[in-house]
C-alpha positions in Angstrom: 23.0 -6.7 -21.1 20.4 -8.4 -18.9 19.1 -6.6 -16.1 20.4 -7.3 -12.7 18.6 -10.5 -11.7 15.6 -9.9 -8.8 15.9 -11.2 -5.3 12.3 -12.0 -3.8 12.8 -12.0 -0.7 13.3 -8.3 1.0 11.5 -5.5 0.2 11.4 -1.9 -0.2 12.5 -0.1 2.8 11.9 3.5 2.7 14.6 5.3 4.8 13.9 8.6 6.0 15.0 10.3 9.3 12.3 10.6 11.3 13.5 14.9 11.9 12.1 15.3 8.3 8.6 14.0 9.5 8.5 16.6 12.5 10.1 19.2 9.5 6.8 18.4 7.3 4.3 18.0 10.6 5.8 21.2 11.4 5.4 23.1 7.9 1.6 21.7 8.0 1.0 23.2 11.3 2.5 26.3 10.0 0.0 26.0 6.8 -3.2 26.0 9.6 -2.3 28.9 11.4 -1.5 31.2 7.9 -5.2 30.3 7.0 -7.4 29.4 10.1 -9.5 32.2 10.9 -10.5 33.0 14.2 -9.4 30.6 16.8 -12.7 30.0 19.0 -14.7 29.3 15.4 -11.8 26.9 14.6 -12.4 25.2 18.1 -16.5 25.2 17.2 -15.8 23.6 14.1 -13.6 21.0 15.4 -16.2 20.2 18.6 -18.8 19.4 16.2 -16.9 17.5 14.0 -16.3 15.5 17.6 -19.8 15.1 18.0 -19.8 12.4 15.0 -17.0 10.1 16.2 -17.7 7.2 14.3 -18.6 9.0 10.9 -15.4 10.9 11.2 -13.3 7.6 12.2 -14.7 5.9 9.1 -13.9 8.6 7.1 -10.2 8.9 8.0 -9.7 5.2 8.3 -11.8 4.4 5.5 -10.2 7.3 3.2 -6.3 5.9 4.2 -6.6 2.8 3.4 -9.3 3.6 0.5 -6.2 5.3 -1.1 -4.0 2.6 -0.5 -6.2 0.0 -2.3 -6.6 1.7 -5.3 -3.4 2.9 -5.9 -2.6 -0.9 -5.6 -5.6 -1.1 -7.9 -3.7 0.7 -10.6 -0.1 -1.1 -10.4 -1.9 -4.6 -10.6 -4.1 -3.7 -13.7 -1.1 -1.7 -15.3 1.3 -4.3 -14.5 -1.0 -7.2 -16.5 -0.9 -5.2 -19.7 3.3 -4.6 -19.0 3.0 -8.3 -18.9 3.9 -9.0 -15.3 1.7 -10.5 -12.9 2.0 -9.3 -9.5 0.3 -10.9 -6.2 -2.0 -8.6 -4.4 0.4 -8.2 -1.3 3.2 -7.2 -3.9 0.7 -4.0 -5.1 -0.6 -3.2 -1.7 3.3 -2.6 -0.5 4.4 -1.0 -3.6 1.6 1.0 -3.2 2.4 1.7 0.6 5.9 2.5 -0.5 4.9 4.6 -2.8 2.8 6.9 -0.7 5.2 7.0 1.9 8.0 8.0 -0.1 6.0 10.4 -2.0 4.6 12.2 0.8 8.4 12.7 2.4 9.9 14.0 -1.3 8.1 16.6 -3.3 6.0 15.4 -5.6 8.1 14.3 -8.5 10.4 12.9 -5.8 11.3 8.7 -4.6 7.8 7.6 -4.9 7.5 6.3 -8.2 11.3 4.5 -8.3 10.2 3.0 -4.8 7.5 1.1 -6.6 9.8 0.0 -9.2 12.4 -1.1 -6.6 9.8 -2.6 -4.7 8.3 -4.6 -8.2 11.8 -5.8 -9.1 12.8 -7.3 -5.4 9.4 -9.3 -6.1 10.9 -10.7 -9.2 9.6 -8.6 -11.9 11.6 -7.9 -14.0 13.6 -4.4 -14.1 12.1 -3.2 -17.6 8.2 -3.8 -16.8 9.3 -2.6 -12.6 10.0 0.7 -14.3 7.6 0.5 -17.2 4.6 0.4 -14.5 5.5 3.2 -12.7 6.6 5.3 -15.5 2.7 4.7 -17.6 0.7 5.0 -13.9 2.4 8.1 -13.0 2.6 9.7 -16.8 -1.0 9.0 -17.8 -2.4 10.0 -13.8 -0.3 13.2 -14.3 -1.5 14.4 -17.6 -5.4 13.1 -17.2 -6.2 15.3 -13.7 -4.4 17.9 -14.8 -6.3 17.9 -18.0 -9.4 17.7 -15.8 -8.3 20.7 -13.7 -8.0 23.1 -16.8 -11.3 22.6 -18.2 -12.9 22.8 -14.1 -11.3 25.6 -13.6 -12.3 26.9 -17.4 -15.8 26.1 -16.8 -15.7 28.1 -13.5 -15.7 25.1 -11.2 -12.6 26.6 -9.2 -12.3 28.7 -5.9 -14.0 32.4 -6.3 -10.3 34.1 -7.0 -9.1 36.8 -8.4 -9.5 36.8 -12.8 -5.4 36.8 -13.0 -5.6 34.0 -10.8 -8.0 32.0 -12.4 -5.8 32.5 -15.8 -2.6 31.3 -13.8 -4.3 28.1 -12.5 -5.0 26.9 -16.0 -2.1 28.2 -17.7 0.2 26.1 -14.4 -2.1 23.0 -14.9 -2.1 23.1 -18.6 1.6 23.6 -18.9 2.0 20.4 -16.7 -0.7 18.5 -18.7 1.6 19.3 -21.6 5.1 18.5 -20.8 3.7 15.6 -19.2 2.4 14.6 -22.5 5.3 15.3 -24.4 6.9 12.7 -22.1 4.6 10.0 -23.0 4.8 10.6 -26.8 8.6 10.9 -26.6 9.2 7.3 -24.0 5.5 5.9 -26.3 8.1 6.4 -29.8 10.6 3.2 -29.8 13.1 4.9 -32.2 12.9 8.8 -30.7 13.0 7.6 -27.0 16.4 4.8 -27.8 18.2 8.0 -29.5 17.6 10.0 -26.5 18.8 7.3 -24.3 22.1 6.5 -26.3 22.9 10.6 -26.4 22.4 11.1 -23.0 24.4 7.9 -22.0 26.9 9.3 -24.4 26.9 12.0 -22.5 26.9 10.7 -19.1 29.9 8.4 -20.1 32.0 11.6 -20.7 31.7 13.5 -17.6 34.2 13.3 -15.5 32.4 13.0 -12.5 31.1 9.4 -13.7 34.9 8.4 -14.9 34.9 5.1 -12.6 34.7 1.7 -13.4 31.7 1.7 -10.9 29.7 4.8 -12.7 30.3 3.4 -16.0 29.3 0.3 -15.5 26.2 2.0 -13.6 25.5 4.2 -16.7 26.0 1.1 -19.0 23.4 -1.0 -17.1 21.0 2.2 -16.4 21.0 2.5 -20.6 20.2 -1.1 -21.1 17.1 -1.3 -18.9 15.9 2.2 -20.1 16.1 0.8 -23.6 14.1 -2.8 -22.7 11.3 0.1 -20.9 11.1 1.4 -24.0 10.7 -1.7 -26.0 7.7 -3.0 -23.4 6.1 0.6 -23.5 5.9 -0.1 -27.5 5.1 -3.4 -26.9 1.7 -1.9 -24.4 0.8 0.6 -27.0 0.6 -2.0 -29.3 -3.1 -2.5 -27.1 -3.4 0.9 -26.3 -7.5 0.6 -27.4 -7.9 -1.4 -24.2 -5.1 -0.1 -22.2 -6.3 3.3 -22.8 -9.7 2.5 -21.2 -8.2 0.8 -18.4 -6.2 3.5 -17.5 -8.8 6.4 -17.5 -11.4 3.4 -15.5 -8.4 3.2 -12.9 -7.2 6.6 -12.3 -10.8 8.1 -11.9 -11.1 5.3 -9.1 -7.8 6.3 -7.8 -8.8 10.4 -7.6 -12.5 9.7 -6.5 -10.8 8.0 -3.8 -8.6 10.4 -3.2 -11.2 13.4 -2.8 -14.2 11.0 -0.7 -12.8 11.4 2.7 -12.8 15.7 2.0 -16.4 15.3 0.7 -17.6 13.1 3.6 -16.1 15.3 6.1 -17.7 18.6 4.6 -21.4 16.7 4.1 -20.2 15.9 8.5 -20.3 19.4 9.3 -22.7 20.7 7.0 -24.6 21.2 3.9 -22.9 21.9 0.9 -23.8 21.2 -2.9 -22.1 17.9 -3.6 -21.7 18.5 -7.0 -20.0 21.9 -6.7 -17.9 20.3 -3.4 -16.8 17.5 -5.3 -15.4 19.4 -8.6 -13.8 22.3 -6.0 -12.1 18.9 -4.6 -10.7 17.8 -7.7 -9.5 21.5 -8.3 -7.8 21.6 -4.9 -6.4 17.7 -6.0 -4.0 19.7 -8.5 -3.0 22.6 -6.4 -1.9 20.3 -3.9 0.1 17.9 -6.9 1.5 21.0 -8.1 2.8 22.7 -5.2 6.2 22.2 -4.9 6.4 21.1 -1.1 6.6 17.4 -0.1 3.0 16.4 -0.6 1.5 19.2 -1.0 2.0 20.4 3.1 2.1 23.8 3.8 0.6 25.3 1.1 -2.9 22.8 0.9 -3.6 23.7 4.7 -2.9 27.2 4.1 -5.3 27.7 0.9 -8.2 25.5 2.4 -10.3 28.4 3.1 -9.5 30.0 -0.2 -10.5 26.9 -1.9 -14.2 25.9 0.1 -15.0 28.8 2.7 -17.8 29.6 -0.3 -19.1 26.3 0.0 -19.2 25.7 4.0 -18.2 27.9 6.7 -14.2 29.0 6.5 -13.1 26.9 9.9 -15.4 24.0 8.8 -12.8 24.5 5.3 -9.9 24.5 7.8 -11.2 21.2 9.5 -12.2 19.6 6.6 -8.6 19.8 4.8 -6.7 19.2 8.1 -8.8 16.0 8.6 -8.6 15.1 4.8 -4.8 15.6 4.9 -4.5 13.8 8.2 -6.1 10.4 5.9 -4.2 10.9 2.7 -1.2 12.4 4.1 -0.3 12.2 7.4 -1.9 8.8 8.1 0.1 7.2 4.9 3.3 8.1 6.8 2.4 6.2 10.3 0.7 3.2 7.9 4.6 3.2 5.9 5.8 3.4 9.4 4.5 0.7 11.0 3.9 -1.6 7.7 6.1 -1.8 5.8 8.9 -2.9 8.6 7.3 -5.4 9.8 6.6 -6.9 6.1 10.2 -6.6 5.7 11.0 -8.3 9.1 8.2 -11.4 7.9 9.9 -11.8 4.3 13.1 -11.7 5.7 12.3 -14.8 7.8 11.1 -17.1 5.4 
């Protein structure tokens, strides 16, 4: 069965109330008060963080749209070896979607789908929408987790407890591994079509999916699944090249993703960039593993066990809040505002 044919003309609209953005503004703010320290060095920190506007202003803008770009960096290039070539406007709103939906599900939530959704009302078609996706957010997964077990092996994370320390790369490595097993199970053409037919099998004969309508949704669902499989094999046919590509792009991606934290700690003060940057990386997986929507909460909350040993503990609190403010926060307002009016514009051609 062919998958269902793609309309170019709307696109993604990611639908969330806006009482579960105040819910996660509100859990963050919770997160600052369990680990700021005293309130009038808080307030210091903050006042000279003030006293470099336009550094900071950079830094947050900069950083937010930074993120944006490369993630759109990554769909583009992993698109062209799942032979579809997208436009640059088509990966910068996949890409917003993306982070706007990821940052209001927890992390292995609507973001990833949104970007196929968003692919396939563009006109790619179903198979390579979810085969991009599916390789960008398998191979990211498993590569910075992989980097966070030997950082934190090699004594590059926070100064914690031994138990810890064994937790961290025990939680990282366990999620670098099943997230492996995934790609060499979906990577296998014959493994990954018997695990499709069984569980459409078994789908088919629950009796919760006994209509027409779920069957015929279960039906179609296998199909495509099987022709993502059949690209996948088709990709790892170049997976030399592809290979190299995809470590090129997803170090882009996280460097990104941790500059607008390093700039704002070199703002305030003087730490070793080295150290500062690996601690960054190491905090990049705590906040991908922890199970809250995007991290919030629990990355505000361990900011000062993370960097206090590096800069002062409220500069740590500042630093995160800002950083989270231009990778979190800020990708909310720019889905907000975006990704509305984009849909209002295609909708009037």
């Amino acid at each position: 069965m062919d998958a269902p044919e793609a309309r170019t003309d709307p696109t993604a609209k990611p639908k969330h109330r806006w009482t579960w953005v105040l819910v996660l503004v509100a859990l963050g703010a919770i997160g600052i008060y369990l680990g700021a320290p005293d309130t009038d060095a808080l307030r210091g920190a903050w006042a000279r963080l003030q006293g470099y506007p336009v550094a900071t202003l950079a830094i947050v803008i900069g950083g937010a749209l930074g993120l944006v770009a490369t993630e759109a960096l990554r769909i583009a290039v992993i698109a062209r070896f799942a032979g579809a070539r997208i436009t640059a406007r088509d990966a910068w709103d996949a890409a917003v979607a993306n982070h706007v939906m990821t940052a209001v599900t927890p992390q292995v939530g609507l973001g990833e789908p949104t970007v196929a959704y968003t692919l396939n009302r563009r006109g790619v078609p179903w198979d390579a929408a979810v085969a991009v996706p599916f390789v960008k957010f398998t191979t990211s997964l498993a590569l910075v987790f992989v980097i966070g077990v030997v950082l934190v092996a090699l004594g590059y994370g926070p100064p914690v407890a031994t138990w810890m320390t064994r937790t961290a790369i025990v939680w990282f490595g366990g999620i670098a591994l099943i997230t492996s097993a995934v790609i060499g199970v979906c990577s296998s053409e014959r493994l990954a079509a018997r695990w499709i037919r069984g569980f459409a099998r078994w789908a088919a004969r629950r009796r919760w999916f006994a209509s027409t309508k779920w069957q015929t949704r279960i039906t179609r669902g296998a199909d495509v699944a099987a022709s993502t499989v059949a690209r996948l094999a088709v990709m790892r046919a170049r997976r030399g090249r592809l290979l190299v590509a995809l470590v090129i792009v997803h170090l882009v991606y996280y460097a990104s993703y941790i500059a607008p934290l390093v700039g704002l700690a070199l703002v305030l003060g003087d730490p070793p960039l080295v150290a500062l940057a690996l601690r960054a990386l190491v905090f990049l997986c705590f906040v991908f593993a922890s199970p809250t929507p995007g991290g919030v909460g629990t990355s505000e909350a361990a900011a000062g066990l993370f960097f206090a040993d590096l800069v002062a503990p409220a500069d740590a609190i500042i630093v995160v809040v800002v950083f989270r403010g231009a990778t979190y926060y800020l990708q909310l307002a720019i889905g907000a505002l975006y990704l509305p009016i984009r849909s209002l514009a295609l909708s009037r051609r």
